[in-house]
N, C-alpha and C positions, 0 to 999 in steps of 0.2 A: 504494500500500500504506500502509496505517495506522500511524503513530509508536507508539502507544499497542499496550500486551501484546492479544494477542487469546486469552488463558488464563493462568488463574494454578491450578496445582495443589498443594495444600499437602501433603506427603509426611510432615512430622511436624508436628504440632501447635503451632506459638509457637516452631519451631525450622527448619525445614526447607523453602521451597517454590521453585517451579518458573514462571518467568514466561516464556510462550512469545512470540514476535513472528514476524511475515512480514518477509524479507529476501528484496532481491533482489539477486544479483552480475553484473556483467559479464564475459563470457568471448568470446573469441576469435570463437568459434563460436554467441555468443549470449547471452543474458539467460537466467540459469536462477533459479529462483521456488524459496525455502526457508522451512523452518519454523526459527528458531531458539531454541532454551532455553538459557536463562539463572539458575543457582542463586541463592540469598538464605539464608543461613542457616550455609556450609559456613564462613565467618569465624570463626564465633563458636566452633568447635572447631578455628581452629588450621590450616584447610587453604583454599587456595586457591578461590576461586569458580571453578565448571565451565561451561562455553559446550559445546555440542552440536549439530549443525546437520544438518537429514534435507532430501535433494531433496522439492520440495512436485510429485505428477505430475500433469500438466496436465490441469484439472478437478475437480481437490480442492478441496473447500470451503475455506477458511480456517480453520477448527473442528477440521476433520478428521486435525487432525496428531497423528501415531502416537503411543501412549500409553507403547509399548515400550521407547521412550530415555527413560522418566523409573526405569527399574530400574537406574541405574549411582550414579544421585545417592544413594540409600540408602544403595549399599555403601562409596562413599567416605565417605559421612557414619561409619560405624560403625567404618570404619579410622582415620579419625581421630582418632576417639574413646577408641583404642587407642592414640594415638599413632606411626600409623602413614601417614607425610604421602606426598604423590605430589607430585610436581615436575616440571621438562619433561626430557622426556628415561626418563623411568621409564613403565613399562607395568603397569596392575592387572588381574593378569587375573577375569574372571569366578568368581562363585563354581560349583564343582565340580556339573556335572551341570546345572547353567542357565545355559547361555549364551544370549544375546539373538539371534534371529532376527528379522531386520527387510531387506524387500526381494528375497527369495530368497537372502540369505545368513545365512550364522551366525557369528557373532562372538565370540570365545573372548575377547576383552580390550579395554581400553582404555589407546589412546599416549595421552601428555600432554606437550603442546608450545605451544609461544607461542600468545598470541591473535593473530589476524588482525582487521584493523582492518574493520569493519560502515560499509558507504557510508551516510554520512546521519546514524550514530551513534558516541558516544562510552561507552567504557567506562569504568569509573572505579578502581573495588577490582583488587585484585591479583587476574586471576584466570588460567586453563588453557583453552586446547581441547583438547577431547576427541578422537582420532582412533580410532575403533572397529576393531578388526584382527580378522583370521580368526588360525586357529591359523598356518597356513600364513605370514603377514606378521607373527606376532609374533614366528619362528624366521628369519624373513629381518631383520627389525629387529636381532635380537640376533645372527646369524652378520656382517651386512653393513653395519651402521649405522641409525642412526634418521632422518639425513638422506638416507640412500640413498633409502630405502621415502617418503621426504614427498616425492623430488625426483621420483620415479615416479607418484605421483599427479599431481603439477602440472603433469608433461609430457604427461599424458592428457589433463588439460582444459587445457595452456597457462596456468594459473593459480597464481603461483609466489605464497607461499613452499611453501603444500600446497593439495590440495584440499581444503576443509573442512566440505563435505557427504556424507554417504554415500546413497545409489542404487543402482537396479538393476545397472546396466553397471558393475560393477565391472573396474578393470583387472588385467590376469592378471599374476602376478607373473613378469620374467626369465629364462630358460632358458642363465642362463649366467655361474651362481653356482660351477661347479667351476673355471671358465677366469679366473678373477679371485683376483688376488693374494691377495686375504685371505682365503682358502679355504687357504696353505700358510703363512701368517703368524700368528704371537702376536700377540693383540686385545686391551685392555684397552679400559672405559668411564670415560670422562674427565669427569666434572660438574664444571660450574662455569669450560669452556673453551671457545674457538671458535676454529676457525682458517679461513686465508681468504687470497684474493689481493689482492691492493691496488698499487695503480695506474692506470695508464689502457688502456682496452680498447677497441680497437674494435670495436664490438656492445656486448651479447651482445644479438641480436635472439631473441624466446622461442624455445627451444629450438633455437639456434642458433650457430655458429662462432666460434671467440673467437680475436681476432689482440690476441699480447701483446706489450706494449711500456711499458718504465718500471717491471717489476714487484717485489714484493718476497713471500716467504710470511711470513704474522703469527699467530703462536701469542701469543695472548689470555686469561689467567687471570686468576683472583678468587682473592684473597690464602688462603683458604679450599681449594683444592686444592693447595696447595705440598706438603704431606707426601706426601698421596696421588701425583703425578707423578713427585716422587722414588723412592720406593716400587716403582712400576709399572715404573720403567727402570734398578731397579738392578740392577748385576752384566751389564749389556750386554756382548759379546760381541762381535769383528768375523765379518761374516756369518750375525749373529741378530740380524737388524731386527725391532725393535717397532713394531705400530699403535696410534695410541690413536684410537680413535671423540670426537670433539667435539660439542657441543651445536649444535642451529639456533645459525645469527647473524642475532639481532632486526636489525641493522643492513644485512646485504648485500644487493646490491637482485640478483645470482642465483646459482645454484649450480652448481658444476661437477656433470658428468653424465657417467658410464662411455660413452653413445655406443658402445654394443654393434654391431658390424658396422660403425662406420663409421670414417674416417680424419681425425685432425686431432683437438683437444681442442674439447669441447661442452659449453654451459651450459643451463640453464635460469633465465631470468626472468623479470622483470615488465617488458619492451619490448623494442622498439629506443631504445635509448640507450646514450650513455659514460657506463662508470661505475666507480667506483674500487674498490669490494668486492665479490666474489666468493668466495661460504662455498663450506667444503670439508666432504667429510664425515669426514677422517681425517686424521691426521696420522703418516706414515710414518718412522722413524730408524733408520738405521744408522750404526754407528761403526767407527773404524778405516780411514776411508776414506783413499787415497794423498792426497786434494785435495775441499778443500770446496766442494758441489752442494746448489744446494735447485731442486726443478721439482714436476713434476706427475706424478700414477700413477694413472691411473683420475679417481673423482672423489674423489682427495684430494690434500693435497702431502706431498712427499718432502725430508726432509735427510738426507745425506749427508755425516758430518763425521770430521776428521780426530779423533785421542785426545786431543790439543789441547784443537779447538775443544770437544769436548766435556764434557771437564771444566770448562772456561768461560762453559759454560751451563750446566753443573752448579749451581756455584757461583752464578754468579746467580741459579738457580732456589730456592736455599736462601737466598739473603739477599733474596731478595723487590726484585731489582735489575732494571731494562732492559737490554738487550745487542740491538746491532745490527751486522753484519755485510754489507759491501757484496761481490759475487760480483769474484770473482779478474778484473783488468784489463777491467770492465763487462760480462765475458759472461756471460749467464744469469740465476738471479734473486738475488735478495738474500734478508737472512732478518732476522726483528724479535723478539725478546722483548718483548710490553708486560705492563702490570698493571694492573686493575681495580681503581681504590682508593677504598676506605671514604670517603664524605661525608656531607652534610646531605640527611638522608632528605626524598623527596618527600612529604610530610602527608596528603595527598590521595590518592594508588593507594600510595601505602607502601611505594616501590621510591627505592633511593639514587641520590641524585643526583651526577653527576659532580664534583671540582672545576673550580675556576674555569679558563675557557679550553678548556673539551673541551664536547661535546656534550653536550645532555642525552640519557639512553639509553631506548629505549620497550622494554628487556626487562626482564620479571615472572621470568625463569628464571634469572636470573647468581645470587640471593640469596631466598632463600626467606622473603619478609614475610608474616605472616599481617594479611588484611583483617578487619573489626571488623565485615562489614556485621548490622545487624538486619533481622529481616523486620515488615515492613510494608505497608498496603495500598497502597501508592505501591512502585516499582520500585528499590529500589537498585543507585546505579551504573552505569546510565544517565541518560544526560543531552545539554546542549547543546554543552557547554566543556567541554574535557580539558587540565587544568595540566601541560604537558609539560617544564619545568624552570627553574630558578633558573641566575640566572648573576650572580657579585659583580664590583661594579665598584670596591668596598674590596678591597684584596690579602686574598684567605681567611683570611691566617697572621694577621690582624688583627681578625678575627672574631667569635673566641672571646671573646677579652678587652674588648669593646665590647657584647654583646650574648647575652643568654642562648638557648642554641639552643632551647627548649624555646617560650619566647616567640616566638621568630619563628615556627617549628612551627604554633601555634595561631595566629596574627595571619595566614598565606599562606593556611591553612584558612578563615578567614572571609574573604581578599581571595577567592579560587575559586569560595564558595559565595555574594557578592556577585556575581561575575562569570557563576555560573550562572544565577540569579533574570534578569539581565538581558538574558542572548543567550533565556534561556525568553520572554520578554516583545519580543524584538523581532524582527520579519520578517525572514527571513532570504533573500536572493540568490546564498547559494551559501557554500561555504566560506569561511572566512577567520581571518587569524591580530592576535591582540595580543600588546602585550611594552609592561607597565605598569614604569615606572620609577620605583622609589621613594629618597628621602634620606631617614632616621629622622637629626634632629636632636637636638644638647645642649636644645635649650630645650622638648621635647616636643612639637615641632612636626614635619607630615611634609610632604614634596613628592610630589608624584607626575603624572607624564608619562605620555601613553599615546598610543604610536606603533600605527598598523592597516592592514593589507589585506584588499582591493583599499580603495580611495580609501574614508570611511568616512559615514554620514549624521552630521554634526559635531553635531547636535541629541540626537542620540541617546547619542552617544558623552560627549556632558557632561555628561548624567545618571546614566550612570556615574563619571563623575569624581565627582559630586559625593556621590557612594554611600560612594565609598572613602574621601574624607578625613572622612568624618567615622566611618568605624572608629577604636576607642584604639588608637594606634601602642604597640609594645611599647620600655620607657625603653630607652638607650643610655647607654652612660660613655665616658670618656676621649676622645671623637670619634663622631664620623659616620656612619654605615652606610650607603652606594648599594648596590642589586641591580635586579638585572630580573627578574620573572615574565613568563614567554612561557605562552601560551594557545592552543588550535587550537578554533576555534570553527562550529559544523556539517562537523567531519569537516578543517576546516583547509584551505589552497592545496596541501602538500605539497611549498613550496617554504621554504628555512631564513628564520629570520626574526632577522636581526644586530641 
């Protein structure tokens, strides 16, 4: 299949187009062959780029790809224009009296949820996929969770985190929405949360048994929902437990699954492998309890706290504090409060970057950055190299006062778009990752080291060196500045790179 767009539709004039590509994914049960579109234009009003992906049916032209999924990108354009943004986790439904028919279905709306990473390609601007719902799946999203309904699709095709093509065989939704807690529970919609198991697992093989051991429940927020959380849980009651529905987690590699009929708790994910997080689709509280419990209820987790503990999480939830909790004489699970905290934005997809010592995060959905793309006869935001995060080897707290965030900002910008021109320019054998190490010197001088996998062609790789030093390093005072820029270059190893 061909790198290059095989259609570009322009939907407004100097403002708006649609650049289609063939995609193919691997699945369980086989290689399945898609048309995907990809926005250029939804930046510049403020809202997120849209990815859209339709099964391609075997013997379709390449050309041939439906024209019907380019009616969603209009109307987001025109809501945004209003000021009216979509995020992950939010559902737009169609406008009144035209919904989209495509495949023998009819689709009353559009989910909007993390991108899922294109084999072969890198995406670059902040943007959405698009998950198109019947009526029917937009009133199970909102009675049941949004992770519910994604982790139903991925157990149809085995393809976790959701399925991200729409097709014929659509699967039929559950018959066993009245037998499920959250059918007699208080729900609220949680943005800007994740929660999840963490630990070690043995499994989760896809769509398969999960034996727990080491675990903990982590409820996950962005400084940005504290009121809101508060709000949701105030005036609790003993024996009036609250749900709160949580966002996808860009980070878990699968998800707990309700496992209707059958016995034992059940995930859905991306192998056979151990693996330490596991998203949940909810997060369940009651208070007042004799003795503090966190486990598992379906496919979400459950605490269980004393008046206590609970106003102790209160408390931290309003001083925007950690609080961790090990389970009473090691039996059961444990429980974590963390927080999501503000950093030095990533320049390049315009999503914040962790501080120093934590991972960089590949979610577009924690913080809602608007991308700048323009449209152009060339394809924004795809490309060869994806800048997946900054990590200081200067203590952070020493940062600020050494170096203008702004300047580094535009100086990472041109090391990425050096780094792009040159994996574009060099043959590629397969994925693989850099982590260029830079000193910004008192005397205006810069250093820079550049570590690679797998083993790298050294000829090649020192034409890059010699690319970079001779970018203007942005000045420093008072000391030194070391950081690292990590890269994933043709789609990356998918192995962390220290």
């Amino acid at each position: 299949m061909q790198s290059e767009p095989i259609g570009r539709e322009v939907l407004i004039e100097d403002r708006l187009a649609v650049h289609v590509f063939e995609q193919r994914f691997a699945t369980p049960a086989g290689n399945v062959d898609t048309w995907v579109y990809l926005s250029a234009g939804l930046g510049r009003v403020g809202q997120k780029e849209l990815m859209l992906v339709a099964r391609r049916p075997e013997g379709a032209e390449a050309g041939e790809y439906p024209r019907e999924l380019l009616e969603p990108y209009q109307q987001l354009f025109a809501r945004a224009e209003n000021k009216r943004f979509s995020d992950v986790g939010s559902c737009m439904p169609f406008q009144e009296g035209a919904p989209m028919n495509f495949g023998g279905n009819t689709f009353a709306g559009l989910l909007f949820t993390l991108p899922q990473r294109l084999p072969g390609r890198m995406i670059v601007p902040p943007h959405l996929l698009g998950v198109p719902l019947t009526a029917e799946e937009i009133e199970a999203a909102r009675q049941f969770g949004v992770v519910r309904l994604m982790t139903h699709f991925a157990r149809h095709h085995r393809f976790y985190p959701t399925t991200p093509w729409i097709e014929d065989n659509r699967p039929e939704l559950p018959d066993d929405g009245n037998q499920s807690l959250l059918a007699r529970t208080r729900r609220a919609h949680l943005r800007g949360a994740v929660a999840y198991l963490h630990g070690w697992v043995r499994g989760p093989q896809a769509d398969g048994p999960v034996g727990l051991a080491g675990q903990r429940v982590v409820l996950q927020l962005h400084p940005q929902v504290r009121d809101a959380l508060l709000q949701q849980t105030e005036g609790m009651e003993p024996g009036q437990p609250r749900v709160l529905f949580t966002d996808p987690d860009p980070r878990s590699h699968a998800a707990l699954h309700p496992a209707s009929g059958r016995k034992g708790l059940h995930s859905v994910g991306a192998g056979a492998q151990d693996t330490v997080r596991i998203a949940a689709n909810f997060l369940l509280i009651s208070v007042g309890e004799p003795q503090d419990r966190a486990g598992i209820a379906e496919d979400g987790l459950a605490l269980a706290l004393q008046a206590q503990t609970w106003e102790r999480l209160r408390q931290a939830i309003a001083a925007g504090q950690p609080l961790r909790a090990e389970p009473d004489q090691g039996q059961g699970l444990g429980f974590e409060l963390m927080w999501l905290h503000e950093a030095w934005n990533d320049p390049v997809r315009g999503l914040p970057l962790p501080p120093a010592g934590q991972e960089p995060s590949a979610s577009g959905g924690i913080e809602s950055v608007a991308g700048e793309t323009q449209i152009t006869d060339g394809l924004p935001g795809i490309g060869f190299s994806r800048f997946s995060g900054i990590q200081f080897i200067t203590p952070e707290s020493e940062v600020p006062h050494r170096l203008d965030r702004a300047a580094l900002d535009a100086f990472t910008a041109k090391v990425a778009a050096a780094v792009e021109n040159w994996t574009a320019h060099t043959a590629s054998e397969g994925g693989a990752d850099l982590a260029l190490e830079y000193e910004l010197r008192l005397d205006g001088r810069v250093d820079v080291t550049a570590r690679y996998r797998p083993t790298p062609d050294e000829k090649n790789l020192e034409r890059l060196k010699q690319q970079l030093v001779r970018l203007p390093p942005p000045k420093v005072t008072l000391g030194p500045v070391r950081f690292r820029l990590l890269f994933a270059l043709w789609g990356g190893t998918g192995a962390k790179l220290d």
